[in-house]
Backbone as a chain_set.jsonl record, in Angstrom:
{"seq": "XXXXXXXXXXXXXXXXXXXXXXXXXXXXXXXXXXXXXXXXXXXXXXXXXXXXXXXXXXXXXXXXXXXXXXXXXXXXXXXXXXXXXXXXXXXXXXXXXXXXXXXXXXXXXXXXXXXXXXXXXXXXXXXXXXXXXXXXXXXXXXXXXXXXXXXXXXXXXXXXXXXX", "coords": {"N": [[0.849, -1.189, 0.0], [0.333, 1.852, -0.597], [1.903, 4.93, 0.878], [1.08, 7.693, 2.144], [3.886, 10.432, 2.582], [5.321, 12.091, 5.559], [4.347, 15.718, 5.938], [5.775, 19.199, 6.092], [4.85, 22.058, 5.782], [5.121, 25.404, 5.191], [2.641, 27.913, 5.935], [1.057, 31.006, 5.283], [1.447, 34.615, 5.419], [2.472, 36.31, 2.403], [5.207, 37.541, -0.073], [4.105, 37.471, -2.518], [1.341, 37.204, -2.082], [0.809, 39.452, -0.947], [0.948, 41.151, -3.312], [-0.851, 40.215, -4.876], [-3.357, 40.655, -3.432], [-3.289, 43.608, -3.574], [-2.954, 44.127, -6.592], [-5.581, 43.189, -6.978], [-7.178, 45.208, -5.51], [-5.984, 47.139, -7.25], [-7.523, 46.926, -9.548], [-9.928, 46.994, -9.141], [-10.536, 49.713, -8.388], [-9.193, 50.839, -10.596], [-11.47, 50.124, -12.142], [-13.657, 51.395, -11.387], [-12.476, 54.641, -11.889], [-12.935, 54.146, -14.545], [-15.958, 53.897, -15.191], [-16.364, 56.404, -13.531], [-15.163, 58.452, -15.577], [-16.725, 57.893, -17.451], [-19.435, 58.67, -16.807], [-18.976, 61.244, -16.642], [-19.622, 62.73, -19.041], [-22.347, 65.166, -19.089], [-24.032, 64.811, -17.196], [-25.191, 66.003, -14.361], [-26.043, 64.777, -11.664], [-24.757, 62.46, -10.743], [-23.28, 62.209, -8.368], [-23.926, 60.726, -6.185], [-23.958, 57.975, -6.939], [-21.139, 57.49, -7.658], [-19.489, 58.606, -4.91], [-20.836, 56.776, -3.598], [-19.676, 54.362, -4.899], [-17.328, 54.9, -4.144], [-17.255, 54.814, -1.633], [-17.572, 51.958, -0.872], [-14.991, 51.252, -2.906], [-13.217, 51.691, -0.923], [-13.902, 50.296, 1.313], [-13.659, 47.794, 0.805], [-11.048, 47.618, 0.213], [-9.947, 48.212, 2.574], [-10.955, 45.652, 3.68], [-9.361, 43.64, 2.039], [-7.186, 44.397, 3.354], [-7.152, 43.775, 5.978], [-7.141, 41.083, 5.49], [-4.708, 40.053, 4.581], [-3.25, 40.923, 6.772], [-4.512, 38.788, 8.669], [-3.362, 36.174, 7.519], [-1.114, 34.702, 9.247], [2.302, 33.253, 10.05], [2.563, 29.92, 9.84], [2.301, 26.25, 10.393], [1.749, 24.005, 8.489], [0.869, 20.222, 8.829], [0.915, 17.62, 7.558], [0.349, 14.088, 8.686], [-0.332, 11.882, 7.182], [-2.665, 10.77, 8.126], [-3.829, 12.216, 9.325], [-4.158, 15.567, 9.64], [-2.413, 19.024, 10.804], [-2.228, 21.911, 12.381], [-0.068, 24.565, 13.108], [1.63, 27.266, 14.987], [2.753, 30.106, 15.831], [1.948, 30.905, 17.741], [0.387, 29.575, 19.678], [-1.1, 25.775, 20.676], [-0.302, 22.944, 19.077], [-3.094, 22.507, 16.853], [-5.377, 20.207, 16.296], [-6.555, 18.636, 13.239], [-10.234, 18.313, 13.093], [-11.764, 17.417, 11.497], [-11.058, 16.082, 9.577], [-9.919, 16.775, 7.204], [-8.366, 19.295, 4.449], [-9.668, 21.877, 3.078], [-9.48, 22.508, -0.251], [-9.241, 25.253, -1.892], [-8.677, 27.212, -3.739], [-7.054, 26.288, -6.407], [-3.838, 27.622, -7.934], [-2.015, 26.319, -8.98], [0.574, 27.155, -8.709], [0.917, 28.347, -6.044], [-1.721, 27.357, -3.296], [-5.356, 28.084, -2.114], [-6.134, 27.564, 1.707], [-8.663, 25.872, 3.076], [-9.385, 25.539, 6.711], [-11.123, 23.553, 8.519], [-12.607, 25.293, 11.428], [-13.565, 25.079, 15.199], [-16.858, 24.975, 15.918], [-19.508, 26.365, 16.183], [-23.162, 26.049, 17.437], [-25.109, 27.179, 14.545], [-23.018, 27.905, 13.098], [-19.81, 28.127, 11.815], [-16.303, 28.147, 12.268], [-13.782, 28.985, 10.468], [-10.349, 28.979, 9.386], [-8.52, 30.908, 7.12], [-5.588, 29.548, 4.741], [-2.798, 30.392, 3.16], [-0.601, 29.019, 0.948], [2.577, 28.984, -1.086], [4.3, 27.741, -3.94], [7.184, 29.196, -3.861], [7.992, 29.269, -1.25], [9.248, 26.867, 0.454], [9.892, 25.171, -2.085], [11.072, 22.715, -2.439], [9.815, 20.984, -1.102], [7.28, 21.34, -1.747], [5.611, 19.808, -3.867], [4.749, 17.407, -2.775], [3.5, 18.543, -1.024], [1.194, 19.284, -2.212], [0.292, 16.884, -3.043], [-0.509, 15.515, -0.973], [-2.4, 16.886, -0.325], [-4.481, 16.521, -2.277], [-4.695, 13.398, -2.196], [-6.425, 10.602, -1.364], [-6.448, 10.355, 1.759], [-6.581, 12.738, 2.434], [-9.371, 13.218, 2.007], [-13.259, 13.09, 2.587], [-14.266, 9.782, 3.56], [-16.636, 8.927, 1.956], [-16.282, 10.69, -0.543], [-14.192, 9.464, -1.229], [-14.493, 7.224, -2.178], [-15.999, 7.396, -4.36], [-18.65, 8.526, -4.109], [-21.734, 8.679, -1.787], [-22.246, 7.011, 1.485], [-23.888, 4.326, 1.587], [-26.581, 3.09, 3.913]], "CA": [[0.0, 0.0, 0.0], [1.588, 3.589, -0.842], [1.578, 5.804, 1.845], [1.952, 9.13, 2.288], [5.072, 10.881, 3.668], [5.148, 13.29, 6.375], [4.68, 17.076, 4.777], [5.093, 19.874, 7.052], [4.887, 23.093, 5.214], [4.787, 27.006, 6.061], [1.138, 28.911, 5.599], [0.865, 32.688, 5.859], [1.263, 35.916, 4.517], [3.76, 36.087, 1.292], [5.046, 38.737, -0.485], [3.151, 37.427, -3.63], [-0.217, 36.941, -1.534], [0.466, 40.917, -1.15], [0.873, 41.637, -4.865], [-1.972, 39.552, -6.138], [-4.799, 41.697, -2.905], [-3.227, 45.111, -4.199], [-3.646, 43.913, -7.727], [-6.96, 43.267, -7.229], [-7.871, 46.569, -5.392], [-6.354, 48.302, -8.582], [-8.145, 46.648, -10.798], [-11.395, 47.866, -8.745], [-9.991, 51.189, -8.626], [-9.392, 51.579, -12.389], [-13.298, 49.926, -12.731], [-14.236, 52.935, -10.538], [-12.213, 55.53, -12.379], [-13.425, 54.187, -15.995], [-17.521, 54.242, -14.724], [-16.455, 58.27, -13.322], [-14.762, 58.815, -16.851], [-17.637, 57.813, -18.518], [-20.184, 59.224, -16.409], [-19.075, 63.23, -16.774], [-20.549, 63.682, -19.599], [-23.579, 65.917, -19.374], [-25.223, 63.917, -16.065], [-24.705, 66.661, -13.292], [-26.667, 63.782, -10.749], [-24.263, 61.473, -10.089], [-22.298, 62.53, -7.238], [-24.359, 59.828, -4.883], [-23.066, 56.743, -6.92], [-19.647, 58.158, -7.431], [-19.785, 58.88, -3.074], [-21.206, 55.301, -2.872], [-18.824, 53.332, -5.358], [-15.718, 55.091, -3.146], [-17.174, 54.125, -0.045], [-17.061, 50.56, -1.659], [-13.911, 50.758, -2.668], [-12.603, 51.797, 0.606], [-14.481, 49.441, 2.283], [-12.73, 46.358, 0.005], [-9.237, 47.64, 0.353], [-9.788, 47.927, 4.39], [-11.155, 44.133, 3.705], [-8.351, 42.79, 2.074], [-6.109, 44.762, 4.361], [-7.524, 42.676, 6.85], [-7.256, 39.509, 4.894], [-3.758, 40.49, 4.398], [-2.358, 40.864, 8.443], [-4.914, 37.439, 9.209], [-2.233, 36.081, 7.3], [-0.158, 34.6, 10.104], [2.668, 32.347, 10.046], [1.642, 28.998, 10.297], [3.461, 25.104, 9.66], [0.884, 22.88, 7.883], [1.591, 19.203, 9.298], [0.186, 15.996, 7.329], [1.265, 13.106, 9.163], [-0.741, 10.337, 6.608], [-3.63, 9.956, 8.124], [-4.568, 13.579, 10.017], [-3.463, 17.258, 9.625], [-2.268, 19.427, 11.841], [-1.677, 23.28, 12.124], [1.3, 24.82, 14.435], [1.515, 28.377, 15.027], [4.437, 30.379, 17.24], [1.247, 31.57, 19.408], [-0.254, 28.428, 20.071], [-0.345, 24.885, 20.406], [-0.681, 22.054, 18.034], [-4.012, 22.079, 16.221], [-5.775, 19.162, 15.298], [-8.383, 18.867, 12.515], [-11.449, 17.347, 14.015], [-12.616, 16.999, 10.388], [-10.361, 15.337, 8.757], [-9.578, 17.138, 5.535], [-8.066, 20.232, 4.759], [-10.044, 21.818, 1.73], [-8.888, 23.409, -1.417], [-10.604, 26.288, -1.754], [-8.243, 27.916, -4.84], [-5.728, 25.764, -6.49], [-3.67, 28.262, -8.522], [-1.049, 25.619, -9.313], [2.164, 27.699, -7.55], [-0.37, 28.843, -4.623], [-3.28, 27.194, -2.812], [-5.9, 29.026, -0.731], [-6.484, 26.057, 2.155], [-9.794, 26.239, 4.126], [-9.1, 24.891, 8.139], [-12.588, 24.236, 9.287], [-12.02, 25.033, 13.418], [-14.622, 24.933, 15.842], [-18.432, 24.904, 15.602], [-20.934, 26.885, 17.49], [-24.325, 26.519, 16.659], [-24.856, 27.083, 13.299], [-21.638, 28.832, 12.665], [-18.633, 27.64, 11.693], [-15.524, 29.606, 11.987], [-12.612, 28.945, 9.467], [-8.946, 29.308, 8.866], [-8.282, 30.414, 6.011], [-4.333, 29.78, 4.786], [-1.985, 30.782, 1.934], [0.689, 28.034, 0.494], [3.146, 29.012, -2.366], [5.637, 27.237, -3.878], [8.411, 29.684, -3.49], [8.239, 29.025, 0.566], [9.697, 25.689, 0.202], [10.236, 24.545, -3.778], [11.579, 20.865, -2.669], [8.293, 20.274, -0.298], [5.851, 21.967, -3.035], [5.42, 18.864, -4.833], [4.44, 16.761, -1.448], [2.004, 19.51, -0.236], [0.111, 18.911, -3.172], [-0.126, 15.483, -3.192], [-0.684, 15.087, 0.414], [-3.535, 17.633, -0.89], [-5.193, 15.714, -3.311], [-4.637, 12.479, -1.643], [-8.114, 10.104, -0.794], [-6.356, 10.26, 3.215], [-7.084, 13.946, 2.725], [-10.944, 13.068, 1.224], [-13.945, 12.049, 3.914], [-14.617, 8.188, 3.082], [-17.863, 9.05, 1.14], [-16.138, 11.137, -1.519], [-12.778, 9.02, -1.597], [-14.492, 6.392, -3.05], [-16.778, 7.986, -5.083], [-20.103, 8.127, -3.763], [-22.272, 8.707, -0.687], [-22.413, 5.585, 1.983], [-25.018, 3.404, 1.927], [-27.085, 2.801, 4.994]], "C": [[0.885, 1.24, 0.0], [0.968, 4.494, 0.594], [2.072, 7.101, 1.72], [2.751, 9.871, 3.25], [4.573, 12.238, 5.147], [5.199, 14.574, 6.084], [4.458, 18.08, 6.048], [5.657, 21.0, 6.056], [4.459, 24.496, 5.432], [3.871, 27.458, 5.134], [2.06, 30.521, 5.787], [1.135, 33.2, 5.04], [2.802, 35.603, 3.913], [3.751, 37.55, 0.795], [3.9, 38.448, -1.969], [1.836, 37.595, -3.233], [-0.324, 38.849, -1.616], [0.183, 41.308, -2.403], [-0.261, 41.573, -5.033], [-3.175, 40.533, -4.88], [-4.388, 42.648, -3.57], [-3.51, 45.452, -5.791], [-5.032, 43.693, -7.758], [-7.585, 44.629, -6.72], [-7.761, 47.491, -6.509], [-7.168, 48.431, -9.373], [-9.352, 47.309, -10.254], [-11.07, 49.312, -8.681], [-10.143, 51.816, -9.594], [-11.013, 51.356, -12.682], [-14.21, 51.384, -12.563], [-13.813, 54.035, -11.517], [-12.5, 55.513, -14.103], [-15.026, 54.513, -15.711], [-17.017, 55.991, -14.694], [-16.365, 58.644, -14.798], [-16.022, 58.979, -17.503], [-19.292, 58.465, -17.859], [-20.277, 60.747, -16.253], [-19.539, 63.587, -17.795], [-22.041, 63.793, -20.203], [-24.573, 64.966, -18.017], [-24.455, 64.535, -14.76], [-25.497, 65.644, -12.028], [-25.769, 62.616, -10.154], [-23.687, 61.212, -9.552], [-22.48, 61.256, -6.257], [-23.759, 58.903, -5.802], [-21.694, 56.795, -7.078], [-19.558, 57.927, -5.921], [-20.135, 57.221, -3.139], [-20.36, 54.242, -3.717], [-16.888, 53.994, -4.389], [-15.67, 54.631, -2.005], [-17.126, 52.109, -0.031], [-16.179, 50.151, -1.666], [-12.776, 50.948, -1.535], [-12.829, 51.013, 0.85], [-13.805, 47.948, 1.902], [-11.389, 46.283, 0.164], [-9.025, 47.379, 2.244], [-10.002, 45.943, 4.478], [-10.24, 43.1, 3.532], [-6.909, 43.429, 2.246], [-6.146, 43.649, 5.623], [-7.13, 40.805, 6.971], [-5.348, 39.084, 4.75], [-3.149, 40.124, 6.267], [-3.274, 39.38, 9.021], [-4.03, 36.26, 8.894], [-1.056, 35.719, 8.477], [0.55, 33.678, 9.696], [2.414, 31.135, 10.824], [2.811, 27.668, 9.401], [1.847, 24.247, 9.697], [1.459, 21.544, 7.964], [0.718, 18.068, 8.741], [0.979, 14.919, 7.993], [0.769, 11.549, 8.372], [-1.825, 10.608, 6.863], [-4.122, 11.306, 9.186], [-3.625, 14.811, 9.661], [-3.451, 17.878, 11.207], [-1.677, 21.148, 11.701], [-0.781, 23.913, 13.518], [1.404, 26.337, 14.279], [2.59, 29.196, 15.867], [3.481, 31.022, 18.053], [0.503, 30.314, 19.91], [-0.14, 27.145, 20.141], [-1.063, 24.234, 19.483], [-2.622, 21.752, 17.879], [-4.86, 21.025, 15.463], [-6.835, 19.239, 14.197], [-9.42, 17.916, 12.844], [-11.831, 16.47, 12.537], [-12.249, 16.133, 9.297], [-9.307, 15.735, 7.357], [-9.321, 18.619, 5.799], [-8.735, 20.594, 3.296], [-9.518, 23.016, 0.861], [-9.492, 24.332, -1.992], [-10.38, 27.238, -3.782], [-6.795, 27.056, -5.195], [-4.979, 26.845, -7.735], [-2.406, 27.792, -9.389], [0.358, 25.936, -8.575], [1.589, 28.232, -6.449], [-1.314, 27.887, -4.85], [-3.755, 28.295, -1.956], [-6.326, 27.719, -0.275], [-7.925, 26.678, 2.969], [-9.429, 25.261, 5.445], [-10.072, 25.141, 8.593], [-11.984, 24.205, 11.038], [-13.421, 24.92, 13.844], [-15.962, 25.733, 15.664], [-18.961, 25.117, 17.025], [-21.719, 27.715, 17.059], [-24.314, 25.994, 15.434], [-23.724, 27.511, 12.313], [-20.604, 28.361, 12.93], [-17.19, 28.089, 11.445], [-14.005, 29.014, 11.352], [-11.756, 29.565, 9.04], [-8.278, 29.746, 7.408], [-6.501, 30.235, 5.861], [-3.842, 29.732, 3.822], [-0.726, 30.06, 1.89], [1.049, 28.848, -0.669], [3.913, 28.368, -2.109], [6.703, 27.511, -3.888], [8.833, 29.843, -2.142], [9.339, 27.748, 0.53], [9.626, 24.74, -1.399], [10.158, 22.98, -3.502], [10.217, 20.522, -1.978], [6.265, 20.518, -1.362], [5.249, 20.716, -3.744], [4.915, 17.511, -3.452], [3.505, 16.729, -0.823], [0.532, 18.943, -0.94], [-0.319, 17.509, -3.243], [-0.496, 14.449, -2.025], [-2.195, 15.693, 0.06], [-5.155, 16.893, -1.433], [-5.158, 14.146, -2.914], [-5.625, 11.776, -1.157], [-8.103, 10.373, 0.718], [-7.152, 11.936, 3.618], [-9.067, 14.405, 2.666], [-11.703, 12.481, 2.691], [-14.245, 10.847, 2.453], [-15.498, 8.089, 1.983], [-17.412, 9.468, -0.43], [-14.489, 10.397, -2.09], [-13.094, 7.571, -2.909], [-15.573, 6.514, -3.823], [-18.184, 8.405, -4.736], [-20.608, 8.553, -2.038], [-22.319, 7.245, -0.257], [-23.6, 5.284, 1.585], [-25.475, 2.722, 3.151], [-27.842, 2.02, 4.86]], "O": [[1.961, 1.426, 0.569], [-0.165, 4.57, 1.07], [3.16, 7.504, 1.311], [2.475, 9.983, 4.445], [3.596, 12.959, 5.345], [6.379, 14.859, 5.874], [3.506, 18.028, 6.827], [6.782, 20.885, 5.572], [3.332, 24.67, 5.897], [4.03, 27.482, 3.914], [3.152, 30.895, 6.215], [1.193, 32.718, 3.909], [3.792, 35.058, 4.403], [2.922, 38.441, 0.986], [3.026, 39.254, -2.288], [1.095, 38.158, -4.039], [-1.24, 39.458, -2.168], [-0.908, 41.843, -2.599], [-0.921, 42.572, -5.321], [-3.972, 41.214, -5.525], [-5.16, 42.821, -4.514], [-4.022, 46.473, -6.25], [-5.635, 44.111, -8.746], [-8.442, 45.17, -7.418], [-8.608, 48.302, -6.885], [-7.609, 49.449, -9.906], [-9.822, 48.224, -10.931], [-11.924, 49.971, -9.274], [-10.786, 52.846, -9.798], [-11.707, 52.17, -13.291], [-14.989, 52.06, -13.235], [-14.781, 54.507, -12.113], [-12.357, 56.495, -14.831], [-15.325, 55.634, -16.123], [-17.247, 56.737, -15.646], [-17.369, 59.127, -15.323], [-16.373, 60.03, -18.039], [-20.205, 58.649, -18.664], [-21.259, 61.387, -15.877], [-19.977, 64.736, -17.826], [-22.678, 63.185, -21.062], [-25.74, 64.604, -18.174], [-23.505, 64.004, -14.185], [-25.284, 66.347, -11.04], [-26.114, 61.954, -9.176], [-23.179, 60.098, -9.683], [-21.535, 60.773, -5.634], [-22.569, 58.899, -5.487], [-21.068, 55.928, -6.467], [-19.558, 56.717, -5.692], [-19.357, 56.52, -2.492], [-20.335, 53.128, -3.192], [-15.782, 53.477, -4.229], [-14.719, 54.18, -1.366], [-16.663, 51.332, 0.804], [-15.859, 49.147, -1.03], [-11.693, 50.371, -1.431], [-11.833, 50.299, 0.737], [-13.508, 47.123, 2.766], [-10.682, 45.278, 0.24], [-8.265, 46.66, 2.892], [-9.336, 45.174, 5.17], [-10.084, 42.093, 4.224], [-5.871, 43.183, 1.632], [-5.249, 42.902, 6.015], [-6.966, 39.906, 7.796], [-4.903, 37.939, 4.83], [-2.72, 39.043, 6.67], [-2.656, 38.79, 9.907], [-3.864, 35.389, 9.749], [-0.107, 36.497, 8.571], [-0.042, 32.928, 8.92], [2.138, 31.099, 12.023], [3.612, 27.792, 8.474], [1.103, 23.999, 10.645], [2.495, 21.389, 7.317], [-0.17, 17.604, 9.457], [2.201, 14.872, 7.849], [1.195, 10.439, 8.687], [-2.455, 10.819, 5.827], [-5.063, 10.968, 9.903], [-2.413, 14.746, 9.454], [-4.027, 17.554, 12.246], [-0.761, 21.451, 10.936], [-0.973, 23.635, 14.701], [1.195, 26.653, 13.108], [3.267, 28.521, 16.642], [3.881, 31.679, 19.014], [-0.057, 30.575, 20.975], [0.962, 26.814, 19.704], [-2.148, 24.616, 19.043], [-3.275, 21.0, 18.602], [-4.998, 21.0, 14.24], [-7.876, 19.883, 14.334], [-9.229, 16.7, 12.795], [-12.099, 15.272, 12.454], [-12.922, 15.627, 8.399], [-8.363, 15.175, 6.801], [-9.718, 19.229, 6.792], [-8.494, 19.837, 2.356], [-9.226, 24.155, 1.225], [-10.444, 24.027, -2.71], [-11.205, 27.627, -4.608], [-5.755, 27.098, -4.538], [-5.739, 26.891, -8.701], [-1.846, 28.489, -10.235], [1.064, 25.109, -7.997], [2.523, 28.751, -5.838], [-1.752, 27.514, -5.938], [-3.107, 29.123, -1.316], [-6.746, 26.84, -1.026], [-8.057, 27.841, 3.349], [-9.165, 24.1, 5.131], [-10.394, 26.237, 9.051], [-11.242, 23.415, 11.623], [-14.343, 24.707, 13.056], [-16.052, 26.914, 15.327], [-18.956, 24.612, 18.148], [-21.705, 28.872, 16.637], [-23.838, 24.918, 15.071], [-23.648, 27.435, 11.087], [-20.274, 28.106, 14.088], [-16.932, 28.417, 10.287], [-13.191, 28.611, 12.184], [-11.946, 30.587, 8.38], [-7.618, 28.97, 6.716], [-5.896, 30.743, 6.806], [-4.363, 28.848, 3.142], [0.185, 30.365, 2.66], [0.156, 29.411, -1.303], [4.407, 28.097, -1.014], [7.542, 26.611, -3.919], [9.863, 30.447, -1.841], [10.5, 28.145, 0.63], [9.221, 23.579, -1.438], [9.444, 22.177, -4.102], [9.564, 19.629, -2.517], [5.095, 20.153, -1.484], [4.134, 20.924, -4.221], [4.893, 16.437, -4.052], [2.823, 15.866, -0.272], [-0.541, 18.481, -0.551], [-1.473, 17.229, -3.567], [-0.692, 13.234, -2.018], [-3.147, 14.923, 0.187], [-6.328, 16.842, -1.062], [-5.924, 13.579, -3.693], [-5.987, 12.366, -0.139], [-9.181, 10.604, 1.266], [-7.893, 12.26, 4.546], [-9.722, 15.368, 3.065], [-11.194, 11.788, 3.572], [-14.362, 10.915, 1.23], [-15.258, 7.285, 1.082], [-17.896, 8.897, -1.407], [-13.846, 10.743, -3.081], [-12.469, 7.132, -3.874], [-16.19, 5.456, -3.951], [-18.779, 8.623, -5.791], [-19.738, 8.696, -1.18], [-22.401, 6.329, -1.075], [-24.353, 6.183, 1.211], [-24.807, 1.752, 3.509], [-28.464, 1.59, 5.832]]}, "num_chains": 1, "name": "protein.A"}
């Protein structure tokens, strides 16, 4: 039976993870400043969506400012047969759930989802940022620890919902 190795690999904020939020606020930025462009002429009225597409894009850049410093360093730990997240403020994390899910595979980046604890109806989740310029030689490990059925619940590893 093949097994899978032990992968422990560093999460968190990158300088690329910065690029690619500030690239996206531009791009909403320029959206904003082509709409104004095209809205001066001859429509003295449209100060309120102008005023309400800035408070927008404020409100998105503060967002993935946010998304940005949540971003902590973090060591992603498959050991085969459970995950595990490690942190320099805390201690070892287990996943109750089994699986760590792939939320954005971008091929040289994932975005990972870490479901954590449940209360209620609300479920409050990790999110975490892999590239492969953190570790190059482990990049190829991550992923395949990733994609792996150990990483799958039972139901979807082998294709299908159980049968009761």
């Amino acid at each position: 039976m093949n097994e899978v190795p032990l992968v422990v690999y560093p999460v968190g904020r990158t300088r690329q993870l910065g690029w690619a939020l500030l690239g996206l606020w531009f791009v909403s930025a320029m959206v904003v400043l082509a709409w104004w462009g095209s809205q001066m002429s001859g429509r003295p009225s449209f100060a309120w969506r102008l005023s309400l597409l800035l408070v927008v894009l404020l409100v998105s850049g503060l967002g993935l400012l946010l998304i940005w410093c949540a971003q902590t360093p973090h060591r992603l730990v498959f050991d085969g047969g459970q995950w595990w997240l490690y942190g320099p403020d805390m201690k070892p994390l287990p996943n109750e759930e089994g699986c760590v899910a792939v939320v954005l595979d971008a091929r040289r980046a994932v975005l990972l989802r870490w479901p954590e604890a449940r209360s209620g109806f609300a479920t409050r989740a990790k999110w975490l940022w892999a590239e492969s310029t953190s570790v190059p030689s482990r990049w190829h490990l991550l992923r395949c620890a990733l994609y792996s059925p150990a990483n799958r619940p039972v139901a979807e590893a082998v294709g299908g919902s159980p049968k009761l």
